[in-house]
C-alpha positions as CSV (number, residue, x, y, z in Angstrom):
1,X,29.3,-15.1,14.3
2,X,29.6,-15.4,10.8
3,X,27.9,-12.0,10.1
4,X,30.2,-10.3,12.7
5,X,33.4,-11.9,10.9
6,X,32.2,-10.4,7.2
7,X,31.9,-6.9,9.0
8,X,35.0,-7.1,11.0
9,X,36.9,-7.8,7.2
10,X,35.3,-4.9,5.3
11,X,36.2,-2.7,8.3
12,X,39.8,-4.0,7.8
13,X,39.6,-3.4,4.2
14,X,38.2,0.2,4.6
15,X,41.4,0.7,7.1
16,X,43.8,-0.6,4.7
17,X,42.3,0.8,1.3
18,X,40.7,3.8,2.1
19,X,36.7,4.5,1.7
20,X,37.3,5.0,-2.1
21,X,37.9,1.3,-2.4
22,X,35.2,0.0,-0.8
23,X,32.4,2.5,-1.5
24,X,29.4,0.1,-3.1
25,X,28.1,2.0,-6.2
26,X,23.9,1.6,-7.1
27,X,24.2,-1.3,-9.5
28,X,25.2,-3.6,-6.5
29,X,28.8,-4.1,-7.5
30,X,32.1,-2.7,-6.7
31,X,34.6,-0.9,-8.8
32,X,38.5,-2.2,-8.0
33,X,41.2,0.6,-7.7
34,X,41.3,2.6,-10.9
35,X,43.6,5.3,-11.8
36,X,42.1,8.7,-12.7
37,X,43.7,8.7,-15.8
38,X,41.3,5.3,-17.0
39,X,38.5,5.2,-18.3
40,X,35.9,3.7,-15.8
41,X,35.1,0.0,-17.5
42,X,31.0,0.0,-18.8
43,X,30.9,3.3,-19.0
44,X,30.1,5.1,-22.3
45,X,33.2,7.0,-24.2
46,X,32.4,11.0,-23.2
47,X,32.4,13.0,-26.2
48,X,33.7,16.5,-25.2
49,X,33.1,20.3,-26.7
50,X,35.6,22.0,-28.4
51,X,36.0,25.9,-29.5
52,X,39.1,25.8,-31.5
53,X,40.5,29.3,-30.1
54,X,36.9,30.9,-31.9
55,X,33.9,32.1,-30.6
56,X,31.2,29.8,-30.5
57,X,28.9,32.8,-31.9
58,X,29.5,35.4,-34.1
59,X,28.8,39.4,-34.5
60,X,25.8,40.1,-36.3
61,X,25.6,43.7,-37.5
62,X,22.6,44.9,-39.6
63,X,22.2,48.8,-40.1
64,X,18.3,50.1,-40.9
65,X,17.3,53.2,-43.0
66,X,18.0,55.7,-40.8
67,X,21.6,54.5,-40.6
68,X,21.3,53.1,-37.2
69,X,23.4,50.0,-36.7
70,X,22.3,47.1,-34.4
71,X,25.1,44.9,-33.1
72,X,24.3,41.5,-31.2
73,X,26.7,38.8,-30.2
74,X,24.7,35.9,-28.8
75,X,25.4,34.4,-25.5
76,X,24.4,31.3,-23.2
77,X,22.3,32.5,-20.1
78,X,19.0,33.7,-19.0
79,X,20.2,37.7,-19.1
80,X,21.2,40.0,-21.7
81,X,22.7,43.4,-21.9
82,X,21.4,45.7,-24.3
83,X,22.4,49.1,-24.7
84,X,22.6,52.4,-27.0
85,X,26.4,54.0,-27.6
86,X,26.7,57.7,-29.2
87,X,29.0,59.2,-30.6
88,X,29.4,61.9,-28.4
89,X,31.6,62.8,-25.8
90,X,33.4,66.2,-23.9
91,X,36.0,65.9,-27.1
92,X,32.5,67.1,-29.1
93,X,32.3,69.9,-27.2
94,X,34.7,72.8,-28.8
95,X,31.4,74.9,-30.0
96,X,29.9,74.4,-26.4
97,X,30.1,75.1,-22.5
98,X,32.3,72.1,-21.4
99,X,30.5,69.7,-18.9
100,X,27.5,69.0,-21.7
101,X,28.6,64.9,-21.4
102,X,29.1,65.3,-17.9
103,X,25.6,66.6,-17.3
104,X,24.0,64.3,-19.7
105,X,25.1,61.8,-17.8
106,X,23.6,62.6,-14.2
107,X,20.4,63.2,-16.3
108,X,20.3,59.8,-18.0
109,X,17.5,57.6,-17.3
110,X,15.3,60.5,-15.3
111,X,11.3,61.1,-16.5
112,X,10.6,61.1,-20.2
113,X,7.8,61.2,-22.2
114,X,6.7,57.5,-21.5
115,X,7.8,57.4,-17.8
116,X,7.2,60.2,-15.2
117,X,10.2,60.1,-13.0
118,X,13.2,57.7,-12.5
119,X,11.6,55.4,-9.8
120,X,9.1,54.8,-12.7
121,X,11.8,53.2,-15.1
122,X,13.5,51.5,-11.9
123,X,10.4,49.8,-11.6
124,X,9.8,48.6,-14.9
125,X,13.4,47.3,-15.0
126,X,12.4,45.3,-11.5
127,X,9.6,43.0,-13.1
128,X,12.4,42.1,-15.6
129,X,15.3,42.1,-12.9
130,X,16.8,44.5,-14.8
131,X,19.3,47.5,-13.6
132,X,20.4,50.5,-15.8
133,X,23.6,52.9,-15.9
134,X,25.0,55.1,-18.3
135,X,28.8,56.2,-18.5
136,X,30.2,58.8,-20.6
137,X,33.9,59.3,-22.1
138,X,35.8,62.0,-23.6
139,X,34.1,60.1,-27.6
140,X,31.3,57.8,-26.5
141,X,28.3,58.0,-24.3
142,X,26.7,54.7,-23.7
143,X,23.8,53.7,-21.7
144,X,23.0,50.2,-21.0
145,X,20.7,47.7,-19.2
146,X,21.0,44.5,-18.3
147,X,17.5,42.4,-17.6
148,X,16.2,38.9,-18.5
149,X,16.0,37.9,-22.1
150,X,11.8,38.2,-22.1
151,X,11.9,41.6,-21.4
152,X,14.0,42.6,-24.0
153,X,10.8,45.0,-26.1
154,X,10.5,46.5,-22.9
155,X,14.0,47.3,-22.5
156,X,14.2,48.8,-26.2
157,X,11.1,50.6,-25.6
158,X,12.8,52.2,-22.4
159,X,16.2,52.9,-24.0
160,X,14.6,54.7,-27.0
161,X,12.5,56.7,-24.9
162,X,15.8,57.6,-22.0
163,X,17.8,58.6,-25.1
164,X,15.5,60.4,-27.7
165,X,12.4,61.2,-25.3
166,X,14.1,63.0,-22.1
167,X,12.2,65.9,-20.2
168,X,15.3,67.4,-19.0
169,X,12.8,69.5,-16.3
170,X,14.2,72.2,-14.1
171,X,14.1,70.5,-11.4
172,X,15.9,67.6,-12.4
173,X,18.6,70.0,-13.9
174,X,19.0,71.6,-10.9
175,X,19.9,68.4,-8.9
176,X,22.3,67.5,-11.6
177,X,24.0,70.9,-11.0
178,X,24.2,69.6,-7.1
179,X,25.4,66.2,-8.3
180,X,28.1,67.5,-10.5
181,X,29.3,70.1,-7.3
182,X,29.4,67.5,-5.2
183,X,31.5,65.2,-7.5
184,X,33.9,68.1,-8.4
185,X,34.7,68.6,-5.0
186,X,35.0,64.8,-4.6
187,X,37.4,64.7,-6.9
188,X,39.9,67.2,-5.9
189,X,39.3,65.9,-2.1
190,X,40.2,62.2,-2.8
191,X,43.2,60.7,-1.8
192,X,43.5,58.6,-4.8
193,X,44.8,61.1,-7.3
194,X,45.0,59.3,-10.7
195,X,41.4,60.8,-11.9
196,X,42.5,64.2,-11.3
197,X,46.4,63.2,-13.0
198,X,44.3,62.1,-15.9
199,X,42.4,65.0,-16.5
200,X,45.4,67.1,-16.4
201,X,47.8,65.3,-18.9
202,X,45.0,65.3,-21.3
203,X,45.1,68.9,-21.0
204,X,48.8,69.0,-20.9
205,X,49.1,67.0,-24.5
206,X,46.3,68.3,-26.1
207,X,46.1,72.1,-25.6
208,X,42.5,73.3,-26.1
209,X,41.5,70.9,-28.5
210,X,39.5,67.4,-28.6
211,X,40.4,64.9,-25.8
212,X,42.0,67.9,-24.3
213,X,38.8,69.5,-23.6
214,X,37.7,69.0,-19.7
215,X,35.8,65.7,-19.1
216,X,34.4,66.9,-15.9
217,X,32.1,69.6,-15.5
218,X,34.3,72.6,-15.1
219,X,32.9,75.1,-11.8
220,X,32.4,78.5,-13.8
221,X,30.5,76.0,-16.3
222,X,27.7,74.6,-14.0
223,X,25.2,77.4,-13.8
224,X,25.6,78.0,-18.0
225,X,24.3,74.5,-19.0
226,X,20.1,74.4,-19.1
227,X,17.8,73.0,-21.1
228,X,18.1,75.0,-24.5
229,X,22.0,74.1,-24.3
230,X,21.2,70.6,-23.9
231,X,19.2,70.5,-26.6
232,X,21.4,72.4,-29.2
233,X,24.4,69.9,-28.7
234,X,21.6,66.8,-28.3
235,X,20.2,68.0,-31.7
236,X,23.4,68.0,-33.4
237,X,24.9,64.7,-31.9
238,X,21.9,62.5,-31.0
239,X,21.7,61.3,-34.6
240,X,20.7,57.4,-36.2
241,X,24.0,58.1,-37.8
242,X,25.9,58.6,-34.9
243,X,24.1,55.6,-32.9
244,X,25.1,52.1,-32.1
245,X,22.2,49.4,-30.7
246,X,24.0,46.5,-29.0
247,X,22.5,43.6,-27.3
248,X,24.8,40.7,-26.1
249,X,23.0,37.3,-25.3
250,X,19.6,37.6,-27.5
251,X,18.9,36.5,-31.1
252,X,19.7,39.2,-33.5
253,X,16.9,39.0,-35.3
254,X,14.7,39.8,-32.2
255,X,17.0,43.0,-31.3
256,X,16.6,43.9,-35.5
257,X,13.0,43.7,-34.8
258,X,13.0,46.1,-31.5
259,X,15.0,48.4,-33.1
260,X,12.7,48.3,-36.3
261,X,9.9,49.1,-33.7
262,X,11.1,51.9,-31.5
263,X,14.3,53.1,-33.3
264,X,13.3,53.6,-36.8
265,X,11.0,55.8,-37.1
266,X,11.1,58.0,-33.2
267,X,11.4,61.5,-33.3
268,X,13.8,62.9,-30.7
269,X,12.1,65.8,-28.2
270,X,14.5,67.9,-29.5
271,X,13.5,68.0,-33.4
272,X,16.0,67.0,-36.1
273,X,18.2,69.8,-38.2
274,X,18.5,69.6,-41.9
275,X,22.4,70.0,-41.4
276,X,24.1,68.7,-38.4
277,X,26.5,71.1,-37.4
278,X,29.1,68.3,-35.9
279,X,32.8,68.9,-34.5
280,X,34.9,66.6,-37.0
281,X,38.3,68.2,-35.6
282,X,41.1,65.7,-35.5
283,X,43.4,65.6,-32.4
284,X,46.4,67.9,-32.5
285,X,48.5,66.7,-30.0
286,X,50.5,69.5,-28.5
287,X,52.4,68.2,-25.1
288,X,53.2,70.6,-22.8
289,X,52.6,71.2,-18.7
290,X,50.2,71.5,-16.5
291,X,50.8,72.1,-13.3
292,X,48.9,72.2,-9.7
293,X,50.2,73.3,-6.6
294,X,48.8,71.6,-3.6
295,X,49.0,70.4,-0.2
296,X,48.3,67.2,0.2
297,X,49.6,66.5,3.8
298,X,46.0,65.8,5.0
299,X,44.6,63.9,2.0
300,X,44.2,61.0,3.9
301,X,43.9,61.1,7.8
302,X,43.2,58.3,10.6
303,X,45.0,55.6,12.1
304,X,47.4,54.5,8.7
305,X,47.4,58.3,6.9
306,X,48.9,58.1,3.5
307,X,52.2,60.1,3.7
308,X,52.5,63.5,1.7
309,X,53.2,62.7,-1.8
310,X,54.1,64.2,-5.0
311,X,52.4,62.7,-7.9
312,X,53.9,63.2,-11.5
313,X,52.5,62.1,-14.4
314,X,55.0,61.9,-18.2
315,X,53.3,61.2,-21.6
316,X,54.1,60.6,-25.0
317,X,52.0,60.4,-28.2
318,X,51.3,56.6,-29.3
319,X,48.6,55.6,-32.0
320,X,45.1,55.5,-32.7
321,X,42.7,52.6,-31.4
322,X,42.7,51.8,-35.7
323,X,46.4,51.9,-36.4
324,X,48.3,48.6,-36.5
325,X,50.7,50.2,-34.0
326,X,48.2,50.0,-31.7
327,X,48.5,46.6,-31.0
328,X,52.1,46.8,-30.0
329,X,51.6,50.1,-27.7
330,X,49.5,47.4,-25.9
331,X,52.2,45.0,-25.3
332,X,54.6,47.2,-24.6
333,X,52.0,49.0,-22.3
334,X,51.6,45.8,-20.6
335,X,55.7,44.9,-20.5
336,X,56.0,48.5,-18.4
337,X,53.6,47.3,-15.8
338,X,53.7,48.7,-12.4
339,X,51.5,49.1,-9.6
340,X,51.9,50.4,-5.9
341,X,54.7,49.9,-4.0
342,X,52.5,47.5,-1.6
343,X,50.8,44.8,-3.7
344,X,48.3,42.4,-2.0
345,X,48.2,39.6,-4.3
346,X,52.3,38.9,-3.3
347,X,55.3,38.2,-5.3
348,X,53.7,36.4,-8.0
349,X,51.3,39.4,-9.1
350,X,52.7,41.6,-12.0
351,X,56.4,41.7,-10.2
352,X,57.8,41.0,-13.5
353,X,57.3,43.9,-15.4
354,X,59.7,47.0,-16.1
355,X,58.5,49.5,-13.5
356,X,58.4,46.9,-10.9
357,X,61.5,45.6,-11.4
358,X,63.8,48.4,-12.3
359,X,61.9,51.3,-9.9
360,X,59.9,49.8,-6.8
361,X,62.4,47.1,-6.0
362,X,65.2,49.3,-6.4
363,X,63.8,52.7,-5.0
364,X,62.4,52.2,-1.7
365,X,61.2,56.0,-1.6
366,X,58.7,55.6,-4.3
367,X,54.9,54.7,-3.9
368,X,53.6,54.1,-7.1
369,X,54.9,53.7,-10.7
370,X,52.5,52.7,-12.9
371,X,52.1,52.8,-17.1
372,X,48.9,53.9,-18.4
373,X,48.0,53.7,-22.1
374,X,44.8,55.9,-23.6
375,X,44.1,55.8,-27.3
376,X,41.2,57.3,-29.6
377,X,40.4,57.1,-32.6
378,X,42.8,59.6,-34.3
379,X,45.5,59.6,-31.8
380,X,47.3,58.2,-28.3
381,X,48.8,58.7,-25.2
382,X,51.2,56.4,-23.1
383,X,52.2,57.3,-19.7
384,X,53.5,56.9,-16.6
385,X,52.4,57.8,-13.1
386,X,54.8,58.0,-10.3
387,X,54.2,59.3,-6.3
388,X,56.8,59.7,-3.9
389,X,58.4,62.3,-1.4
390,X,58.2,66.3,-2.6
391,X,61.5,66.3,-1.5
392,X,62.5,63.5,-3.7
393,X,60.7,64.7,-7.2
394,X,63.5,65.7,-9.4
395,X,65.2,61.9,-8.7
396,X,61.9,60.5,-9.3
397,X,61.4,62.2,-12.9
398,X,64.8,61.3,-13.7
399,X,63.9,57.2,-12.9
400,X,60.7,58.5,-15.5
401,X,62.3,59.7,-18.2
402,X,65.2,56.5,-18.4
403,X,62.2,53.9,-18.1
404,X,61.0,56.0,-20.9
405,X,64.4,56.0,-23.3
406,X,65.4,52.3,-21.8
407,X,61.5,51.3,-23.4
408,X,63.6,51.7,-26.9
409,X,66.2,48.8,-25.8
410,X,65.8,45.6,-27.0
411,X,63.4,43.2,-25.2
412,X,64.4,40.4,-23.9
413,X,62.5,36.8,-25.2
414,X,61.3,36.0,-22.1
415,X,60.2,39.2,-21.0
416,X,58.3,40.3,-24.1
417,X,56.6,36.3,-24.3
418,X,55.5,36.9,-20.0
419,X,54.3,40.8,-21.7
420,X,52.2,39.1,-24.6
421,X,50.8,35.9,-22.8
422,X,49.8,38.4,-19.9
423,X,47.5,40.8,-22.5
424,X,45.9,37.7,-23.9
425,X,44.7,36.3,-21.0
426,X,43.5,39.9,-19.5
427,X,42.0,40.3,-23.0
428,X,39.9,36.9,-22.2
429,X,39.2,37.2,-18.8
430,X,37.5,40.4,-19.1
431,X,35.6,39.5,-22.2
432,X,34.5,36.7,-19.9
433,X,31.6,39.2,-18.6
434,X,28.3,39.9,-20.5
435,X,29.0,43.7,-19.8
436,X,32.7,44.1,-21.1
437,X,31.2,42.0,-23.8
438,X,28.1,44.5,-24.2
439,X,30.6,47.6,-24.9
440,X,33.6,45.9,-26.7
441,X,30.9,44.9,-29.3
442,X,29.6,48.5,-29.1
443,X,32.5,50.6,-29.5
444,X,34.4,48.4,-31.9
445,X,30.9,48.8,-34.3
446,X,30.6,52.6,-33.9
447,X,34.3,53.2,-34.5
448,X,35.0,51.0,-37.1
449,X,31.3,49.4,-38.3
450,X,32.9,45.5,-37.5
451,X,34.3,43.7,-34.6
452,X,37.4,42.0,-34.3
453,X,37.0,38.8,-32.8
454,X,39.0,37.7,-29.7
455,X,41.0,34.9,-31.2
456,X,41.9,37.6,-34.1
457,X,43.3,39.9,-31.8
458,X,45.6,37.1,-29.4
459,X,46.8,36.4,-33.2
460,X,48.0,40.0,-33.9
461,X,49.2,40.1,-30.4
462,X,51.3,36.8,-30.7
463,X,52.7,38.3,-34.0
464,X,54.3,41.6,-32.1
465,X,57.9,40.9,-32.2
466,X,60.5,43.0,-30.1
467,X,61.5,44.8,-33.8
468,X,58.1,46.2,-33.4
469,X,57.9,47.2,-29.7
470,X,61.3,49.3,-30.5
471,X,59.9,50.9,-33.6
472,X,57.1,51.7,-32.0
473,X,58.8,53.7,-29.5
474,X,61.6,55.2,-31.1
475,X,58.4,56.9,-33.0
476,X,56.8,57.9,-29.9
477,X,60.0,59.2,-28.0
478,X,60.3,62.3,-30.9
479,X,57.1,63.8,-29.7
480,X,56.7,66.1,-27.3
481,X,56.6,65.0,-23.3
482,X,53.3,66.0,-22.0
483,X,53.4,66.3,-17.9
484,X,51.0,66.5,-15.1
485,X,52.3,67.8,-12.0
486,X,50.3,67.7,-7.9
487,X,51.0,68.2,-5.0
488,X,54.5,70.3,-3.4
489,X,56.1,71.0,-6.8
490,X,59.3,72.9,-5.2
491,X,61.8,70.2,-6.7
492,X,59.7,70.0,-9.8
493,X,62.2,69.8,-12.9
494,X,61.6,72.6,-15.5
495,X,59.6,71.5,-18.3
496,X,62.8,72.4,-20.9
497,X,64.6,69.8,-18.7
498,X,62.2,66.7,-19.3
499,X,61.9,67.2,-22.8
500,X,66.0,67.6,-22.8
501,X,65.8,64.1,-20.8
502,X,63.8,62.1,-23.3
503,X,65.6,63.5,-26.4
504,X,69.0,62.3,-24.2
505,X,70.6,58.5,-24.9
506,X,70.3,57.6,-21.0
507,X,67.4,59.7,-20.3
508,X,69.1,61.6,-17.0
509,X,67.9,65.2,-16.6
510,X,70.4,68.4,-17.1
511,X,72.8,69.1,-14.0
512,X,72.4,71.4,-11.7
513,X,74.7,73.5,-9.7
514,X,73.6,75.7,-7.0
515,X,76.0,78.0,-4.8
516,X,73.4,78.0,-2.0
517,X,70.5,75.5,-1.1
């Protein structure tokens, strides 16, 4: 009786309480109700970590004898990434068929002299659960593997021998030229057009030279690149000099030692040259147009077909990746915004910037506005990207070109605080993964030869004030527009008629007046 009463109260307290106040702990006893804001009683004061806005480890840079640097940046976990970057890229290119860095490439990571065919390296990187890639820009070419930390000689050994030991066979050249085909007519097939928008305003803003040259492969180029032209621009541009070893989550001294091994001291298939004949042209901006008529009614069919658009795309020169500028072209990048006229992630995702506000909320019609900011190292490029109806072009450029002159307004405290906060924390999410990591520390090093840490640049970004963003771009609106026109051009503006828009104080595009339509 006496055993069913004690029951029949603790089942009374658990009703009243809640299970938290009666759960029995393993010491036997019985904690009363404490707030989570208390301290538990007998238990020992926590002592917690702290980072003080800096990075718990710091960018170790040696550079050996040949001039090669090596780069590490250590980092908690059981994987690293490690990875060579080259100063090379389609920019390089002036002296050369274009489509060398494009071919290069597809060819990465094939046989070399140490490994007969690609399976063979994909293996190797298996027994160290390891995968390889290798991506090339219009400056850098980087290739990269991430694998466990106790492979790392092997993963030196293979990168030394993918870069400097390639076999570059016929066969393998021959499926590259397939490869690149295939991806050329990808790319014009697509319905997403923003690679192909890309391509062209870099052509549009600088004419034949440097980051204008073609990034892809172009057709009439395919059948010209071999072996022998491979290995003239590889002799030139595969260089210590021009070569960055980074390694992100491994001891520095370890990556010094690989790259002592297998980097000092290896001769490249190719041979060396006693002079280096190297493009050292700076980027002469240019703007201008370049246009490409198209129908793009049946870009995308099936049962929700993307309607026809127009796409336009409007730039301006900015800065340099090494100008101080350059931090406030990224602000202001980030105040313009934009996005797709649908956005999954709701109201709360990016509805706050410029092109958001002042173009897809008011302007039904339009698809997409977005702002797009590409810098180098001796010059820059912001623009914006904006689909709607062929019918509707000319009132779209005109909503272009006043976001473009309104950019030279003053910015609001608010809006500019939301602009800044928002880089920051992209700037730190990204640099949350050992890959973004890998080729921050990489770049950064083979552009400059040091690495700005993250808590340096939230500091220069927290120090952009709206004086800045307006400087900034009453600079950048006397250059040039440079335009990138697809699809149904027929109520395209005339270039003479942007370039009159941006140089106007509201931005709105010369009048027309037409007897007959």
């Amino acid at each position: 009786m006496a055993t069913h009463m004690s029951r029949y109260r603790s089942w009374s307290r658990v009703q009243r309480f809640g299970i938290a106040a009666y759960r029995k702990y393993s010491n036997g006893g019985r904690y009363p109700n404490i707030s989570l804001s208390a301290p538990l009683p007998g238990i020992p004061k926590p002592v917690f970590a702290s980072v003080h806005g800096q990075e718990k480890y710091e960018t170790k840079i040696t550079i050996l004898e040949n001039g090669l640097k090596v780069a590490s940046q250590n980092k908690f976990g059981q994987f690293c990434t490690v990875g060579i970057l080259v100063n090379s890229g389609s920019r390089h290119e002036a002296k050369y068929p274009s489509g060398i860095a494009h071919f290069i490439e597809k060819l990465a990571f094939s046989s070399t002299a140490q490994y007969g065919s690609k399976d063979e390296i994909l293996l190797t990187l298996e027994k160290h659960g390891g995968i390889c890639d290798c991506q090339t820009s219009r400056d850098t070419t980087m290739y990269a593997v991430s694998a466990e930390v106790k492979g790392l000689d092997t993963v030196v050994s293979l990168l030394s021998d993918a870069v400097l030991q390639p076999r570059l066979l016929d066969d393998e050249i021959e499926m590259t030229r397939m490869a690149v085909r295939f991806e050329l007519e990808d790319l014009n097939m697509r319905p997403d057009p923003e690679p192909l928008l890309t391509e062209m305003i870099h052509a549009a803003a600088y004419r034949g030279n440097t980051v204008g040259l073609p990034r892809f492969c172009p057709v009439d180029n395919v059948d010209k690149i071999d072996k022998k032209v491979l290995h003239s621009y590889l002799r030139n541009y595969y260089c210590p000099k021009r070569m960055v070893l980074a390694g992100v989550g491994i001891e520095h001294e370890q990556l010094v030692e690989c790259a002592r091994k297998y980097l000092l001291d290896a001769k490249p298939v190719w041979g060396t040259s006693a002079v280096a004949n190297v493009d050292l042209s700076v980027a002469q901006y240019t703007g201008g147009i370049v246009k490409m008529e198209k129908d793009m009614s049946d870009v995308s069919l099936g049962p929700t077909p993307i309607p026809e658009l127009t796409h336009i795309m409007i730039g301006l020169e900015s800065c340099s990746f090494l100008e101080e500028d350059f931090i406030p072209f990224a602000v202001l990048n980030m105040m313009m915004g934009g996005g797709g006229s649908f956005s999954a992630g709701g109201p709360g995702k990016g509805m706050f910037t410029r092109l958001y506000l002042n173009v897809l909320n008011r302007h039904h019609w339009m698809y997409n506005a977005t702002s797009y900011h590409h810098s180098y190292e001796d010059s820059g490029l912001l623009c914006i990207h904006a689909s709607a109806d062929p019918r509707q072009v000319r009132e779209m450029v005109e909503i272009i070109t006043r976001e473009f002159i309104q950019m030279a307004s003053n910015a609001g405290e608010m809006e500019l605080e939301r602009a800044k906060t928002q880089l920051k924390s992209m700037l730190m999410m990204n640099l949350e993964s050992r890959p973004v990591i890998f080729e921050d520390v990489g770049r950064q090093v083979l552009s400059t030869g040091k690495r700005k840490l993250p808590h340096e640049l939230c500091d220069l970004i927290s120090n952009v004030t709206a004086s800045d963003i307006k400087r900034v771009t009453t600079k950048m609106l006397r250059s040039k527009p440079a335009v990138a026109a697809l699809g149904d051009l027929t109520e395209l503006p005339s270039y003479e008629h942007i370039q009159a828009a941006l140089s106007s104080k509201d931005g709105r595009l010369p009048r027309m007046y037409r007897l007959f339509r």
